[in-house]
N, C-alpha and C positions, 0 to 999 in steps of 0.2 A: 659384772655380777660376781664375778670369783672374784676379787679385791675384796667384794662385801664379804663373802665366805670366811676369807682368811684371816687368822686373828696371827701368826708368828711373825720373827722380824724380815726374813727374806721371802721372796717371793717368784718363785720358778717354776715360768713361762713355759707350755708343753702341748705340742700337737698329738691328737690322740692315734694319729698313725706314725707313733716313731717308738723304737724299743731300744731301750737304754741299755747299756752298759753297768756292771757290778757296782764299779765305785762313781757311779755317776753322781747323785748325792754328795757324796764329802769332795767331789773334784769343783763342783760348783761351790758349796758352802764357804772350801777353807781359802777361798780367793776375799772373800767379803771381809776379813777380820783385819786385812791391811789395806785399803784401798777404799774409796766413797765410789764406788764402779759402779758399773754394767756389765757382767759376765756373759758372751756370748757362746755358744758352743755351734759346731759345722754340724752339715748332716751327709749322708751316706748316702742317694737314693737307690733302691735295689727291690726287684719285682720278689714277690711271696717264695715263688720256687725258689730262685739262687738265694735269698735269706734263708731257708730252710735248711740249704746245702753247707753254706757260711756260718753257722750259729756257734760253731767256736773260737772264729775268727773276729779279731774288733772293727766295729768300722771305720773304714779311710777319710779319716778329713778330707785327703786333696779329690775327692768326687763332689764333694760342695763348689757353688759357682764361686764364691768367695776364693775360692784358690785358685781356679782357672774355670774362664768362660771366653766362650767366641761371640763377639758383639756383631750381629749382624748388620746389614744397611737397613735393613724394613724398619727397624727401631727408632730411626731416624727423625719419622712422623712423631715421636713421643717424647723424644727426646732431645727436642731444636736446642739447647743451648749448649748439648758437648760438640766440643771438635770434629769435624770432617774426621781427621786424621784415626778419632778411636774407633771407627766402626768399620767392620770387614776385617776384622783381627783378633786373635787372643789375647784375652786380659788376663794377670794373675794378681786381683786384688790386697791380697795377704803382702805375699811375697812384695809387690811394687812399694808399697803403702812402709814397708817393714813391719808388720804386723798392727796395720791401723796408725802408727805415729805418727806420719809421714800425712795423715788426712789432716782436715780441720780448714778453718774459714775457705770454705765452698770449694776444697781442690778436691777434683774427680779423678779417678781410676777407672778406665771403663767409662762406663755411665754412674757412678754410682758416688754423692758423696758419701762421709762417714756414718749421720744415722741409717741407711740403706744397709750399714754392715749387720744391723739389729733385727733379727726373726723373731716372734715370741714365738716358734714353731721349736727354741732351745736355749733359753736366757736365762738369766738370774738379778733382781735386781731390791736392792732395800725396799721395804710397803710403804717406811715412812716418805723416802723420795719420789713414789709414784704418787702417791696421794698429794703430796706439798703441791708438785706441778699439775693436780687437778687429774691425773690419771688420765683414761682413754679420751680424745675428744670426738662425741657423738657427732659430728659433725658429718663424721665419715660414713657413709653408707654401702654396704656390699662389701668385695673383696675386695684388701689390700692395701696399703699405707699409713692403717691408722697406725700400726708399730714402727712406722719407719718416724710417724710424727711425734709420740710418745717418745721413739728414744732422741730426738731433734731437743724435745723441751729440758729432759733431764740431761743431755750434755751442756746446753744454755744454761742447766744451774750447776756447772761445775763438776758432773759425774765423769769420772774415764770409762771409754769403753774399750774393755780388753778381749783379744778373742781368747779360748781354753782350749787347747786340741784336744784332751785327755776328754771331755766334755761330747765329742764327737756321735751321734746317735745313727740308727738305720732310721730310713726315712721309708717306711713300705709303698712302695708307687703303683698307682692303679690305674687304668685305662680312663681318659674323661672322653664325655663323648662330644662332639664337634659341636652342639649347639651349646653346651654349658662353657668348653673351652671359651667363644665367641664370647658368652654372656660375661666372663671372668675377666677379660680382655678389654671388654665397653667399659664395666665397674672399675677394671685401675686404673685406664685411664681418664674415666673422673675425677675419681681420686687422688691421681697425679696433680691434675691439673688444680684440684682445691687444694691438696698439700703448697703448692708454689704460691697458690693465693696466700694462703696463711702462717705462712712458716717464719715471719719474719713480724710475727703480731708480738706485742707485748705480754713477757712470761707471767700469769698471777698465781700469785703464790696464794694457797688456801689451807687453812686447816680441817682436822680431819671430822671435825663434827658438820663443818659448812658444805663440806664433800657428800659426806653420806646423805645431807637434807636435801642437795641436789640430785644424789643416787636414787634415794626413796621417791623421787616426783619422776625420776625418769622412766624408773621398771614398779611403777605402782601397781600396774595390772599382771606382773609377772610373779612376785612374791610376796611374800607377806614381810612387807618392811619395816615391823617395830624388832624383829628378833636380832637385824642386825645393828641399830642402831642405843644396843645396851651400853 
């Protein structure tokens, strides 16, 4: 529904619990002017008090798991097709990959291939490339992977994805309570599991007026869809 919203050329992806930085704006924008990309930015997670205490300090990229994470064994069940070898160890996605280059036709890091490096939790990416490849695919229901599929289709049509440290956000973290954690956990991995079904479907490229006729019949009972379709 915010694609429908948005009428400019760039389009930057933002979870309402992260606090940006000064030049966060122009660190994202001035990457687009040479590149057909995908701008990703890390995040910081850090509870309310010590944000409070930190507010003059920038946030640290390497607190993102994309810089370092330890792959447990329980992941295992989720993730039958990585290596014995990557789980029960530290991974440092960035650094291993050389900053994402080192990714591409289905080589993993971790668990994780390339589009996995893409959070709309802090991205930037052209309107008109999301819309070509059809934007979000509803398919996906609850929390989690529709952005990891979204950025799958636009690297299938030729987008780079770059990470931006300068880009780097606090991520305010809050206590979830053990039954929603659970429910979050059921939801990816469904999710998961329909991402691998589908992720190797045929890209259709669409234009933006076929887009929005489709947008308008999906959220017809949410808004009023003639205002966007001027």
């Amino acid at each position: 529904m915010g694609l429908l919203y948005a009428k400019n050329d760039i389009i930057i992806f933002l979870d309402e619990d992260v606090v940006i930085p000064k030049d966060f704006l122009a660190n994202h924008l001035s990457r687009h002017g040479f590149f057909k990309c995908i701008i990703v930015g890390l995040r910081h997670g850090i509870n309310f008090r010590n944000f409070k205490n930190k507010i003059v300090k920038s946030p640290d990229y390497t607190q993102d798991f994309r810089y370092k994470k330890f792959i447990p064994s329980e992941w295992k069940s989720t993730y039958k097709e990585v290596p014995q070898d990557n789980f029960n160890k530290i991974c440092y996605p960035l650094i291993e990959s050389n900053y994402f280059k080192k990714f591409g036709y289905g080589r993993i890091f971790g668990v994780w291939e390339l589009p996995f490096m893409f959070l709309t939790s802090n991205a930037s990416v052209s309107r008109h490339e999301i819309i070509k490849i059809g934007g979000f695919d509803m398919r996906f229901k609850g929390w989690g992977m529709e952005d990891v599929h979204l950025a799958a289709k636009l690297i299938a049509n030729g987008l780079y994805l770059i990470p931006n440290l300068n880009t780097t956000v606090y991520h305010l973290l809050k206590k979830s309570l053990e039954k929603e954690r659970k429910k979050r956990i059921k939801e990816y991995e469904k999710n998961f599991n329909l991402y691998n079904k589908i992720k190797n479907e045929n890209l259709l490229i669409s234009d933006e007026s076929h887009w929005k006729e489709k947008m308008k019949k999906f959220f017809a009972n949410k808004f009023i869809a003639k205002y966007f379709l001027k």
